[in-house]
C-alpha positions in Angstrom: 45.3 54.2 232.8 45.0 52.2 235.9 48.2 50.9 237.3 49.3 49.4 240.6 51.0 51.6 243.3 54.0 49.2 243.3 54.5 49.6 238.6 53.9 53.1 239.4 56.9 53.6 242.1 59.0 51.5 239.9 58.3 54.1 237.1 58.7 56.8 239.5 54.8 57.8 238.1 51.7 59.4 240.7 48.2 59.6 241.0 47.5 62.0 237.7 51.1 62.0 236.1 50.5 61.8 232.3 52.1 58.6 231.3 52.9 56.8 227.7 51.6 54.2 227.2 52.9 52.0 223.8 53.8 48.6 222.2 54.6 47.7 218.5 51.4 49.2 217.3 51.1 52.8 218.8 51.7 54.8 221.2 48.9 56.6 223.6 49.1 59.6 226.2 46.7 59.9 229.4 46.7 60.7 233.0 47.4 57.7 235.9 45.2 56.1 238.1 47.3 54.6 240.9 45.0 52.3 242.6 45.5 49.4 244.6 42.3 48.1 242.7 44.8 46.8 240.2 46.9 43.7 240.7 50.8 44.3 240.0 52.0 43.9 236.5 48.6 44.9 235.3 47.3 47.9 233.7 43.8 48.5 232.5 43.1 51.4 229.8 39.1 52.3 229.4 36.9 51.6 226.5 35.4 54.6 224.3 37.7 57.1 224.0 38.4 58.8 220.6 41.3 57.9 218.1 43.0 62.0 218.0 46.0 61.3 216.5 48.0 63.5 214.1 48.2 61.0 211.4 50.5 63.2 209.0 52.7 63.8 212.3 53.9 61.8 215.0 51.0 59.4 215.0 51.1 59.8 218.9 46.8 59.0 220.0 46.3 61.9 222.5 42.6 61.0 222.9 43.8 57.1 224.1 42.0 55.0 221.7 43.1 51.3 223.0 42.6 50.1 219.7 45.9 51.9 218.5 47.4 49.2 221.1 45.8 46.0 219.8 46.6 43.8 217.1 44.4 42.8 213.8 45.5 39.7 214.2 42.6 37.4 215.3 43.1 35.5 218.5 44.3 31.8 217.9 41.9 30.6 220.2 38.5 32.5 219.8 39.7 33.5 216.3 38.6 37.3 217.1 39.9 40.2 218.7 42.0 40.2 221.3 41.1 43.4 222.6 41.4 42.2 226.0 45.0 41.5 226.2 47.9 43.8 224.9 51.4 43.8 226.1 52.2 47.3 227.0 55.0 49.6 228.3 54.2 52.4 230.6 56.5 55.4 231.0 55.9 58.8 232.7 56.1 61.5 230.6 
């Protein structure tokens, strides 16, 4: 999870910290990238990674799936998915 050097101090999170990431949907757990690459009040999760969630259990997606964060609701504009824009929360763990 990318995130900007001044979210992370605000969250009191480093370079590597494991961090929860959630919204209405889910809930995902994975390491920190702080990196000025990032603007502030953006956060940017990377495609391809494995839904591993104990479905029976907590539901908690410990392999960071980012569709466990987005919606099935099609966007109103493009009328698809909207992948590309979820409202998150980030917290260290």
């Amino acid at each position: 999870m990318w995130i900007n050097p001044l979210d992370a101090q605000k969250r009191g999170i480093a370079n590597g910290d494991r961090v929860r990431v959630f919204n209405d949907r889910g809930e995902v757990r994975l390491p920190a990238k702080v990196t000025p690459r990032i603007l502030p009040g953006v956060s940017a999760m990377g495609q391809g990674a494995w839904h591993n969630a104990d479905m029976a259990g907590d539901k908690i997606d410990h392999g960071a799936c980012i569709n466990t964060l987005t919606t099935l609701r099609p966007s109103p504009l493009a009328k698809g998915n909207p992948q590309h824009t979820n409202l998150v929360e980030i917290e260290k763990i």
